[in-house]
C-alpha positions, -999 to 999 in steps of 0.1 A, spaced: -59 -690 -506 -46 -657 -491 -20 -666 -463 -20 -644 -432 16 -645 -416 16 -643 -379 54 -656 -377 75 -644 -352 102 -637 -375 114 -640 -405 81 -620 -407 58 -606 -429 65 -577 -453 48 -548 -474 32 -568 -506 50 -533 -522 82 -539 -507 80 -576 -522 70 -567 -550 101 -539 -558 124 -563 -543 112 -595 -566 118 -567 -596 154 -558 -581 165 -595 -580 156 -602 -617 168 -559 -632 179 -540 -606 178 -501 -616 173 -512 -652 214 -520 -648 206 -554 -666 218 -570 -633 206 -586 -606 208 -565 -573 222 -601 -563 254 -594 -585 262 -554 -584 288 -543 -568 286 -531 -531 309 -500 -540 287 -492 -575 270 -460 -571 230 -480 -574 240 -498 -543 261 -468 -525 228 -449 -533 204 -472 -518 230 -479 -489 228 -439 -481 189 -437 -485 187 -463 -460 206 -448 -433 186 -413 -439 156 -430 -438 164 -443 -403 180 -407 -394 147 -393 -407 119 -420 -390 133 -417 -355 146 -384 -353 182 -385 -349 207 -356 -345 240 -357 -367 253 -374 -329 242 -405 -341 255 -428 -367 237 -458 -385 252 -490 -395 239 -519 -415 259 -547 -400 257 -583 -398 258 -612 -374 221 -604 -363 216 -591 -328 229 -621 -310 262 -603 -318 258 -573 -307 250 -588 -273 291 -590 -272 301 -561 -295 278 -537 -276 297 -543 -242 332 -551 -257 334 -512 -273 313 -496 -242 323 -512 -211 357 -515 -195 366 -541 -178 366 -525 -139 330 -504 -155 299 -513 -144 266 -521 -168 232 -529 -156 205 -551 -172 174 -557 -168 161 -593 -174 130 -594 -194 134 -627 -213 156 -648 -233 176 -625 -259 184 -599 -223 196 -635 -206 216 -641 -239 230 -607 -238 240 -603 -197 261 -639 -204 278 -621 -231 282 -589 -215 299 -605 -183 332 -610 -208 339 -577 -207 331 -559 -176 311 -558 -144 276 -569 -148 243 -560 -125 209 -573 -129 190 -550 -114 157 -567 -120 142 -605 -136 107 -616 -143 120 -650 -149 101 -660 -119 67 -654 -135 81 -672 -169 91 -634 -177 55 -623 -182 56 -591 -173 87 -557 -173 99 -553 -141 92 -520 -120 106 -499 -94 139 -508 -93 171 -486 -83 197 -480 -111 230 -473 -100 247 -436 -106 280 -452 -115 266 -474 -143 279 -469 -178 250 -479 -193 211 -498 -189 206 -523 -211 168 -527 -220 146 -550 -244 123 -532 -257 95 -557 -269 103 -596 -257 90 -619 -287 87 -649 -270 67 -641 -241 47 -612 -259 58 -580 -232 68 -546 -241 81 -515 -223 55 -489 -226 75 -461 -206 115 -459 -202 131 -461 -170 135 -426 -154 171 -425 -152 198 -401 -163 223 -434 -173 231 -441 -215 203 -468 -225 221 -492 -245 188 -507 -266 174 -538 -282 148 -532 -302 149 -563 -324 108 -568 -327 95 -532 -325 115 -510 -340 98 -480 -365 66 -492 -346 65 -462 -325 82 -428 -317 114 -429 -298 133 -405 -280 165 -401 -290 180 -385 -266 175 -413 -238 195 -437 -259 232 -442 -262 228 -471 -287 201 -495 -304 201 -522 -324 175 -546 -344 181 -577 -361 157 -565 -395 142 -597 -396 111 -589 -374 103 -554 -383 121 -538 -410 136 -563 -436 145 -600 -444 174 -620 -421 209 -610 -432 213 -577 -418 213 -558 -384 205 -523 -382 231 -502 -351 225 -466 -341 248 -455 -318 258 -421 -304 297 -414 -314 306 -400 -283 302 -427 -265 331 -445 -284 366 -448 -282 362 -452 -240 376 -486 -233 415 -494 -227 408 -530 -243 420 -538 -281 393 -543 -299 394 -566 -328 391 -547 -364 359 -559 -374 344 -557 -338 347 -520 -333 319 -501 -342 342 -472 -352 358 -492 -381 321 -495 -400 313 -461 -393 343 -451 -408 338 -472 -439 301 -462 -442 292 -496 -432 313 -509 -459 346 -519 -446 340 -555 -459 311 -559 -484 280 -553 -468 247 -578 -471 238 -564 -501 202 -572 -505 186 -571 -472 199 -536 -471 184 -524 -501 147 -542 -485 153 -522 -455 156 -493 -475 122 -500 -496 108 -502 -465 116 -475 -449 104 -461 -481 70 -480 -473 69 -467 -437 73 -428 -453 45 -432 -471 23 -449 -448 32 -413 -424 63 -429 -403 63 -444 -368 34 -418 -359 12 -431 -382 27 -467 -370 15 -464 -339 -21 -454 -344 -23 -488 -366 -3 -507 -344 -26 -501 -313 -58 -504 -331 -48 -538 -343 -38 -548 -315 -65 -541 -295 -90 -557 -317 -70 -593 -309 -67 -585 -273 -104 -574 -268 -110 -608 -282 -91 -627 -262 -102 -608 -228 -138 -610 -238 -131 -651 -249 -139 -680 -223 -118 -700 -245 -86 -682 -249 -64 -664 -221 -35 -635 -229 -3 -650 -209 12 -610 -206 3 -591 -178 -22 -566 -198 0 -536 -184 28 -549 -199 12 -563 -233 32 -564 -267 16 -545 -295 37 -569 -319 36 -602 -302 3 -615 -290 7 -643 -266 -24 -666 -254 -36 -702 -247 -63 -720 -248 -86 -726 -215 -87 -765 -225 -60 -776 -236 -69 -809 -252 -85 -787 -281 -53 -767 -286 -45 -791 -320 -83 -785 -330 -77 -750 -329 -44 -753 -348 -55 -771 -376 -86 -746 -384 -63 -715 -381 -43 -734 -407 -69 -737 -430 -79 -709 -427 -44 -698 -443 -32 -684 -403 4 -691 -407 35 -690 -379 7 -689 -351 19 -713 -328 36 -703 -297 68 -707 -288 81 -737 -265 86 -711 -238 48 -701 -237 30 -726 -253 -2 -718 -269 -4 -691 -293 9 -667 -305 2 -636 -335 31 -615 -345 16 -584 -358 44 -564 -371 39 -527 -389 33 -545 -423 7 -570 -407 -30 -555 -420 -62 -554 -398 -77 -576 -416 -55 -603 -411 -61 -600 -375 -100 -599 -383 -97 -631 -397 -80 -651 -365 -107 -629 -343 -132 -648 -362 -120 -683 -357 -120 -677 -322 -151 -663 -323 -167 -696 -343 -142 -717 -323 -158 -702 -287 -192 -708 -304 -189 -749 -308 -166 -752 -278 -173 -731 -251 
């Protein structure tokens, strides 16, 4: 039975990508060797290593301002890192609180420096972005999350501001076009969008470095990976290199243009459902809805198990909401097909039939 994986993350990838990177683990680059056993500092990985970081230069338009890093520690760590190299202790930052991983990272951030939050939808269970808030001219940076798993919301527009937006972009990034020039630094755990758990992908703009009278610890500054080409001590070898096929997959697919498009007509086939279903309900204000994370119950909820079980026979895998939400909920990340979506439409549809 084919297996549709709706998980939030570790998520689905390219069949292509697993397929290359199944290859890599048994001869990697006909060496003989397992890419599980090269040497970070052999040219096969330095070469993978460097197409990586291209291909990220290349997919979202960055300027030779920027540099990429392949670090690790997952984006729970750069919750801390981010404002212990950018903010000073008597600086300001401001957040916005869309969710659990901005709450995570405004606890952190406190550490190191003056924190604002300038906005919450905790009050509505974070189901919407906040709105029409004022942003402080003396902030040294806005930190956003740009898509919110759990709770299925996404920014659709940026802030208009003028302040250095410090970004996590953990479960959308290379879904969509950015512009770089709004940023001062994102990051991504890889596990939801671009790659397996292990690695974290960091852009960050150099000038922004180098600011804070703090001592930084060694392997906490940013500058001490980007001066080691994200080798100062060995790098997560393998998850790199699946980033990297990727990223490969996403260039030939036509990059985060062509990302889009898909993205939004998939999405929209699961939402249309769920808006035209008297069983099921979308928990996201629709303005605000998350074209990876598709949130939604059940209108009676003593059939939410019913429901469950058919979607897992029907080979739906990872659907269940999160304890935050309850209910539902279909990840459907870049490499996520339409026809995997088709498939849950239709037991909803069948579901509504016998039930509604």
């Amino acid at each position: 039975m084919k297996k549709h994986n709706f998980s939030a993350g570790p998520a689905i990838l390219p069949p292509s990508v697993i397929k290359q990177a199944t290859q890599a683990v048994e001869n990697f680059n006909d060496l003989g060797l397992s890419i599980l056993e090269v040497s970070h500092r052999g040219p096969d990985f330095v070469a993978a290593l460097d197409e990586a970081i291209q291909s990220t230069k290349d997919l979202l338009g960055l300027g030779d301002e920027f540099e990429v890093l392949f670090l690790t520690g997952g984006a729970s760590t750069q919750f801390f890192m981010s404002a212990m190299n950018l903010l000073g202790q008597d600086e300001l930052a401001c957040y916005v609180d869309t969710g659990t991983w901005s709450t995570k990272a405004i606890k952190e951030a406190k550490l190191f420096g003056k924190v604002e939050v300038l906005a919450s939808s905790k009050e509505a269970n974070f189901n919407y972005i906040p709105k029409d808030y004022s942003i402080p001219s003396n902030a040294k940076y806005l930190h956003l999350t740009s898509n919110n798993t759990i709770y299925g919301t996404q920014y659709r527009e940026l802030p208009a501001t003028d302040i250095p937006i410090v970004c996590d972009m953990s479960s959308d990034i290379f879904s969509r076009p950015i512009d770089p020039k709004r940023y001062a630094m994102i990051y991504a755990g890889a596990q939801k969008n671009l790659g397996p758990a292990g690695t974290t992908l960091v852009i960050i703009r150099k000038d922004i470095l180098g600011k804070v009278d703090r001592v930084i610890p060694t392997m906490l500054d940013y500058r001490t990976h980007i001066n080691k080409n994200s080798s100062f001590n060995t790098p997560p070898v393998y998850p790199i290199y699946v980033c990297m096929l990727t990223m490969r997959w996403l260039k030939e697919m036509g990059g985060v243009e062509a990302m889009q498009k898909h993205n939004e007509a998939k999405a929209a086939i699961l939402y249309d459902e769920i808006d035209r279903n008297p069983l099921f309900s979308g928990t996201a204000a629709v303005e605000d809805r998350s074209l990876m994370n598709v949130c939604f119950t059940i209108n009676k909820p003593a059939l939410e198990k019913e429901f469950m079980d058919i979607c897992t026979a029907a080979g739906c895998s990872g659907i269940k909401g999160h304890r935050s939400v309850g209910g539902f909920r279909a990840s459907i990340y870049n490499a996520m097909p339409k026809e995997s979506i088709e498939v849950l439409v239709n037991l909803m549809k069948k579901f509504a039939e016998q039930h509604a």
